[in-house]
C-alpha positions in Angstrom: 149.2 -144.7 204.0 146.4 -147.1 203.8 144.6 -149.9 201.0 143.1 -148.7 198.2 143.4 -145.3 198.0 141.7 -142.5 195.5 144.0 -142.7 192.8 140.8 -141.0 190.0 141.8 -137.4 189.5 138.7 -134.7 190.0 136.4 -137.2 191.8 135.1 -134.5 194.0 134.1 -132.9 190.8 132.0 -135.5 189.0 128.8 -135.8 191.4 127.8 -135.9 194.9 129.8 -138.1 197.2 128.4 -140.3 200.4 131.2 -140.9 202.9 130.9 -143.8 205.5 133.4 -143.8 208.6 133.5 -147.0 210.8 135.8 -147.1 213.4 135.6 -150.8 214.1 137.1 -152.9 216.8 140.1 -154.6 214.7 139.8 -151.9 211.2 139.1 -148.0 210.2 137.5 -148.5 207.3 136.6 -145.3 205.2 134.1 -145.8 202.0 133.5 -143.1 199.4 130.5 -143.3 197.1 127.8 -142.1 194.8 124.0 -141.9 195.7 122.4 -144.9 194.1 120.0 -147.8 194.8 119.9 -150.4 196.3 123.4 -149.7 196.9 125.4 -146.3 196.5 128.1 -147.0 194.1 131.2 -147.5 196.1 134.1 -145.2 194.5 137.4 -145.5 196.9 137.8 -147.9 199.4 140.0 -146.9 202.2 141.0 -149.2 205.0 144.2 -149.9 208.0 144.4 -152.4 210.6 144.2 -150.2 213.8 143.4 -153.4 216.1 141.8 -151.3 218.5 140.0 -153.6 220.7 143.4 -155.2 221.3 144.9 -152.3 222.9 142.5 -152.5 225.4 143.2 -152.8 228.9 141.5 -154.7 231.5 140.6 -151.5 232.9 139.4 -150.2 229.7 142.1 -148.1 229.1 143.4 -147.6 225.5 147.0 -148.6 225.1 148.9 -145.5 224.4 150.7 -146.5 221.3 147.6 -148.1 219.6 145.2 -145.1 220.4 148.2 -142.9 218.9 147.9 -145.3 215.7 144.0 -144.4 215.6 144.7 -140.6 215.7 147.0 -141.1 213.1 144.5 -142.6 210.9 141.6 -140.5 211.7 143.7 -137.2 210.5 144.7 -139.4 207.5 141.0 -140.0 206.9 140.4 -135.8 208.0 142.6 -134.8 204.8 140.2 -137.4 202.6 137.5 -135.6 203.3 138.7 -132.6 203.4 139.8 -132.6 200.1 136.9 -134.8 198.6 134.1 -132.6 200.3 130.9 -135.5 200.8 127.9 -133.9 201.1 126.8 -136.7 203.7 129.6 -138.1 206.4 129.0 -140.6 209.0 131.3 -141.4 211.5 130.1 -144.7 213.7 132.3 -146.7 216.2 131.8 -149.9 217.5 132.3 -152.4 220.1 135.9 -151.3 221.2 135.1 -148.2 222.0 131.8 -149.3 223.4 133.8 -151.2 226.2 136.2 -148.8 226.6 137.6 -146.2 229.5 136.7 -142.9 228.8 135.7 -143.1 225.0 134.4 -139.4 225.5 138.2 -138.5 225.2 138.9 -140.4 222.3 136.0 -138.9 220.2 137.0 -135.5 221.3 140.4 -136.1 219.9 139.5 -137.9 216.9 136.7 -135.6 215.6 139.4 -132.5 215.8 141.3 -134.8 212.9 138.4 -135.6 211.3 136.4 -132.7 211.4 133.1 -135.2 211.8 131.5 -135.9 215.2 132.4 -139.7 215.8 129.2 -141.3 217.3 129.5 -144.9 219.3 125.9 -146.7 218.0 124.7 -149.7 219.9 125.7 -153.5 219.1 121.3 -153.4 218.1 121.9 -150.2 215.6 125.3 -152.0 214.5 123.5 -155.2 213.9 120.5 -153.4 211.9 123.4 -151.4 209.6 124.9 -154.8 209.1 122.0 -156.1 207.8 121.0 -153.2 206.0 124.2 -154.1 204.3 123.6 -157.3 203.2 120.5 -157.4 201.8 122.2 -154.4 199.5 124.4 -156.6 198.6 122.9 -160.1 198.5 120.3 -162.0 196.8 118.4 -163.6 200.1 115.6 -165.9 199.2 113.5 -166.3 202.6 114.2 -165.7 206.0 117.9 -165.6 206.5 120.5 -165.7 210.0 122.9 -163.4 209.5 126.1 -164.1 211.5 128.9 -161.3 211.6 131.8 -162.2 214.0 134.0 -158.5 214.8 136.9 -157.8 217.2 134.9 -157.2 220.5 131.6 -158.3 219.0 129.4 -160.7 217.4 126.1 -159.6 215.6 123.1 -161.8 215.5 120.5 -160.8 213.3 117.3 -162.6 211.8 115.3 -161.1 208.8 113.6 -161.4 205.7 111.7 -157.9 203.9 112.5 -156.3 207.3 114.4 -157.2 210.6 112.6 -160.1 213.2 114.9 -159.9 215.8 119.0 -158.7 216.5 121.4 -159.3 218.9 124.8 -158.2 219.8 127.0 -160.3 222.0 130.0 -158.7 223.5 132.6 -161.0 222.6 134.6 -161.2 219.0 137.9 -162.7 217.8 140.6 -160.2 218.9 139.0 -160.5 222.6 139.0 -163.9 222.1 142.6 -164.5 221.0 143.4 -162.2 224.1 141.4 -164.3 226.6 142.6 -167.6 225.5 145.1 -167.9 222.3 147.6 -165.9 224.0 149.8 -169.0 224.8 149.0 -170.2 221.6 146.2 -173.1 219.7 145.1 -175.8 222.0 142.2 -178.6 222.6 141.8 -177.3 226.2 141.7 -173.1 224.8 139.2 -174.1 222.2 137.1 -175.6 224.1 137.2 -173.2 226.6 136.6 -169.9 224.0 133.1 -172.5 222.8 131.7 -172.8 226.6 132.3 -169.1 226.8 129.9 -168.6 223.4 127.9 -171.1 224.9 127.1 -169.4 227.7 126.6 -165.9 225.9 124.2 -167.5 223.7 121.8 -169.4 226.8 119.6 -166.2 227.6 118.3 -165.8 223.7 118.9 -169.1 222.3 114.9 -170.0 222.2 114.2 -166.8 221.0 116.4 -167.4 217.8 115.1 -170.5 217.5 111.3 -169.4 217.6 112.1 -167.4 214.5 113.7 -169.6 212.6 115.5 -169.0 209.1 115.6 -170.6 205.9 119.2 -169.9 205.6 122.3 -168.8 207.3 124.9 -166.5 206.0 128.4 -165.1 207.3 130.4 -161.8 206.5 133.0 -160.1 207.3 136.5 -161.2 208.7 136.3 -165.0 209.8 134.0 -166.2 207.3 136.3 -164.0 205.0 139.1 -166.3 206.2 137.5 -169.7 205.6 136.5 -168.9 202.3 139.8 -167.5 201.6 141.3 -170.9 202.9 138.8 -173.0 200.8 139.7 -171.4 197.9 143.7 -171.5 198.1 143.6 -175.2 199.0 141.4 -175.7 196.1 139.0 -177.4 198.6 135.2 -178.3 197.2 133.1 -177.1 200.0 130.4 -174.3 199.1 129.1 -173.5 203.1 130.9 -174.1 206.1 130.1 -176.9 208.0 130.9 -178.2 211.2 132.6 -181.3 209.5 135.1 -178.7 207.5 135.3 -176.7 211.2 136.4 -179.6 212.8 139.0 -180.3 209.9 140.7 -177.1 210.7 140.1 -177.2 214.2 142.5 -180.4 214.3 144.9 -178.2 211.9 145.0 -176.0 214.4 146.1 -177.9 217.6 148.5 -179.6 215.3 149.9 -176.3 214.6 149.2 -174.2 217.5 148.7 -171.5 215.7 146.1 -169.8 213.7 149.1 -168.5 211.4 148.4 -171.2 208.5 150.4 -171.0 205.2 147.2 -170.8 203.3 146.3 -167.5 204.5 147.4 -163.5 204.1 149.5 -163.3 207.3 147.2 -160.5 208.8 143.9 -163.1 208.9 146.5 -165.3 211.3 146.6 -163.3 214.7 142.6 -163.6 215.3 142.0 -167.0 212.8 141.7 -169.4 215.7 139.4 -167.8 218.0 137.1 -167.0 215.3 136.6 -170.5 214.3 136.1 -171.7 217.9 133.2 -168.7 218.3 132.0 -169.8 214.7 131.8 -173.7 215.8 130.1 -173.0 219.3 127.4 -170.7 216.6 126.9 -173.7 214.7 126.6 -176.3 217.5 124.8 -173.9 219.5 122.0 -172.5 216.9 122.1 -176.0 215.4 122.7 -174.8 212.0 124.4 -177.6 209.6 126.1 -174.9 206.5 126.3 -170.9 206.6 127.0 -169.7 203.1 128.7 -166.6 202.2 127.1 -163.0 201.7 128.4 -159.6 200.6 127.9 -156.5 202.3 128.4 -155.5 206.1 128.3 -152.3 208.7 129.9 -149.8 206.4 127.4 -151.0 203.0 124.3 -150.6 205.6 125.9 -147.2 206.5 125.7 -146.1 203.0 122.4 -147.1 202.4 121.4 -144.7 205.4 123.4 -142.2 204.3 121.5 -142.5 200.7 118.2 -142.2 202.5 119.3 -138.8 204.2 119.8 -137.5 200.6 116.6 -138.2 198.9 
């Protein structure tokens, strides 16, 4: 089946239940939870690794065997709430389905499992869910940066009380490993993956920096990754850097692979191409640490899906 699944007997019977369906470009992530401020309390956490922006085609097209893997787990995720009966459900896709063929079809398909309508949101409504998330989640003092690096897409999003100014840029780690890890970790493919960031980040690069923030902060998979290598090599650092960047950057090459020994084997596959976006970010936006914060798309869907409720 899938992580972490609803093992508490009568939960449908104990309270109201919030259900928040993201259909990302790398996971399906299903959340169950309870209305509650600022953050529904999360119940069941229910997740598989569909890698859906990695079946894509050039064309667009979804690779037959991966979309069938998708179904699969949409009618997995159907019988869930089926049987736990939220009174709130949203269903939100993202950047893979975004760029791909004839997503129409796919939705069609997948809301017969899931008996929800799947909606594909915008990379701006993704980015202001994401940080909806986070401040759920996070203590922020100030104005903060949040940067969130996906499969097919990386958020940009600057706030404080309320949001200043969001940006989605279509390229994420699984594209990235695609477009230039294939033939494994080199100098010459990292540097190539930061011009392309680079470039994607020219047209609002003086907007972001007219804003300004106080600090920057990094969720979900890559940041995820580092954090989880800091912390198995029993390394001091607090923020990434562009000094610890580099380190592992040189690792890397050495390798030429993002597969390191230090991490769960699944964070491997897309590990190299999301430190090369994360190190063009830094040298880019000029920002010298990003720290670690909780909280992501599927928290920020919650908190919506609270709102609806009261």
């Amino acid at each position: 089946m899938g992580a972490n699944a609803v093992t508490a007997d009568g939960l449908e019977h104990s309270g109201p239940l919030l259900a928040a369906v993201t259909l990302g470009s790398n996971s399906f992530n299903l959340l169950l939870a309870r209305p509650g401020q600022p953050l529904p309390t999360i119940i069941a956490k229910h997740k598989r690794k569909v890698r859906l922006a990695q079946g894509l085609g050039p064309d667009g097209s979804v690779c037959p065997s991966v979309e069938a893997g998708a179904l699969e787990c949409l009618a997995w995720f159907g019988q869930l709430l089926k049987q736990y009966r939220p009174v709130e459900v949203a269903v939100y896709a993202t950047a893979a389905l975004r760029q791909s063929k004839d997503p129409a079809a796919f939705c069609h398909r997948g809301q017969a499992l899931l008996g929800h309508p799947i909606e594909i949101i915008s990379g701006e409504r993704e980015a202001t869910y994401i940080y909806q998330g986070m401040r759920a989640t996070t203590a922020v003092e100030g104005r903060a940066l949040v940067l969130d690096i996906g499969g097919a897409s990386t958020e940009l999003v600057i706030g404080d009380a309320s949001i200043r100014c969001k940006h989605s840029l279509p390229l994420g780690a699984v594209l990235y490993t695609q477009h230039y890890f294939s033939g494994g970790v080199t100098a010459t493919a990292l540097e190539q993956a930061k011009e392309s960031v680079a470039q994607a980040l020219k047209p609002i690069l003086a907007e972001l920096h007219g804003w300004g923030w106080d600090a920057a902060l990094g969720i979900s998979g890559t940041f995820r990754s580092l954090f989880e290598l800091i912390a198995n090599r029993g390394w001091s650092d607090t923020a990434l850097t562009p000094a610890l960047l580099m380190r592992v950057e040189q690792e890397l090459i050495a390798l030429g692979s993002g597969e390191l020994d230090d991490l769960e084997p699944e964070r491997g596959a897309t590990f190299a191409a999301g430190v090369a976006i994360l190190s063009s970010l830094l040298a880019e936006l000029k920002i010298s640490a990003v720290l670690p914060a909780g909280g992501a798309l599927r928290e920020g869907v919650l908190v919506e899906l609270d709102r609806r409720i009261r």
